[in-house]
C-alpha positions in Angstrom: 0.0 0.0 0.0 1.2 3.3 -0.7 2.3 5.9 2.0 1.5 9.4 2.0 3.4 12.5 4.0 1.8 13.2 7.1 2.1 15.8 10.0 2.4 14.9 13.7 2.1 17.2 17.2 2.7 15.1 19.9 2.1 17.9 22.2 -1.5 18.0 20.2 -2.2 14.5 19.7 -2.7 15.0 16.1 -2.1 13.8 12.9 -2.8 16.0 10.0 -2.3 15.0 6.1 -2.1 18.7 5.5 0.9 20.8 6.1 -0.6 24.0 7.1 -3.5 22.5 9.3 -2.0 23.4 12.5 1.7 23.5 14.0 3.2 19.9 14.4 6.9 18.7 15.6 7.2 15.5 13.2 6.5 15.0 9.4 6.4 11.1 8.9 5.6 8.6 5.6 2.7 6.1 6.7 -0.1 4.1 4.9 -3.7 4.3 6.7 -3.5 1.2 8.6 0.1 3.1 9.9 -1.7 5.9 11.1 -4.7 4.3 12.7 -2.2 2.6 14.9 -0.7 6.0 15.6 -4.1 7.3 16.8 -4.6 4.6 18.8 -1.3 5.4 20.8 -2.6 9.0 21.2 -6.2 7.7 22.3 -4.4 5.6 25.0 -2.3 8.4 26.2 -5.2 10.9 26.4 -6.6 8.4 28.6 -3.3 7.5 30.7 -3.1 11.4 31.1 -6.5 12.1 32.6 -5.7 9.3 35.1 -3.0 10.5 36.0 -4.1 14.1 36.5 -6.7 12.5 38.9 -4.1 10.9 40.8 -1.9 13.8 41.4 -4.6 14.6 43.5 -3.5 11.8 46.1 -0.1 13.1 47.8 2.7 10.6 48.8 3.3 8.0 45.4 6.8 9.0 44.8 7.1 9.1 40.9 9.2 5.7 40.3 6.9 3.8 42.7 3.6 4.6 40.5 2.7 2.3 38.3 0.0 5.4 36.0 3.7 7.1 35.4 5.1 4.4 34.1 2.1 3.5 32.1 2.4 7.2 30.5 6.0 6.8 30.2 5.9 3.2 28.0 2.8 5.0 26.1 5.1 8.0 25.0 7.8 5.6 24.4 5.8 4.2 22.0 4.7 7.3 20.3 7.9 8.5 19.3 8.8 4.3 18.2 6.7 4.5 15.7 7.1 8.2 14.4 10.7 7.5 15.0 9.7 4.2 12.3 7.9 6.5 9.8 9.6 9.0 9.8 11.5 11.1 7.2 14.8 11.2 7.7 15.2 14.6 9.4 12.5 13.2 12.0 14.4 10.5 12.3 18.0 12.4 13.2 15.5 14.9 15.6 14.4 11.7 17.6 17.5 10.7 17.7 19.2 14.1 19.3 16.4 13.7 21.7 18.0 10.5 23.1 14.6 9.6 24.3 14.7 5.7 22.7 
């Protein structure tokens, strides 16, 4: 299947196939089924994130003992897998000089 350019905010959660939709961090190459995976990762960390907003609400879980942290943290790990994977090249050298994976 062919892949077409694509435009990514991870701040946003969005995907757009247009350039100039809105501002975005990553420009990656990805066929539909690519980028219905990608929007599941989002979904999922929209959902890790309100959980965890809820439970900064109960004092005294230091953050490498809580187990919603390191659910958000594997979640954006993944995110920036698979841009990182579809990426362009220069996304690709931006991830990297990140150092996040």
């Amino acid at each position: 299947m062919d892949k077409n350019k694509y435009y990514v905010s991870v701040q946003a959660g969005t995907i757009m196939a247009n350039q100039g939709d809105a501002a975005y961090e990553f420009e990656i190459e990805a066929t539909p089924e690519e980028i219905v995976k990608l929007q599941e990762l989002f979904e999922d960390q929209y959902y890790i994130e309100n959980d965890n907003f809820l439970r900064t609400h109960a004092a005294g879980v230091p953050y490498h003992h809580d187990a919603s942290n390191d659910a958000y943290d594997m979640g954006m790990h993944d995110i920036y897998s698979l841009i990182y994977e579809l990426g362009t090249p220069e996304t690709k050298k931006h991830i990297e000089s990140m150092q996040i994976l």
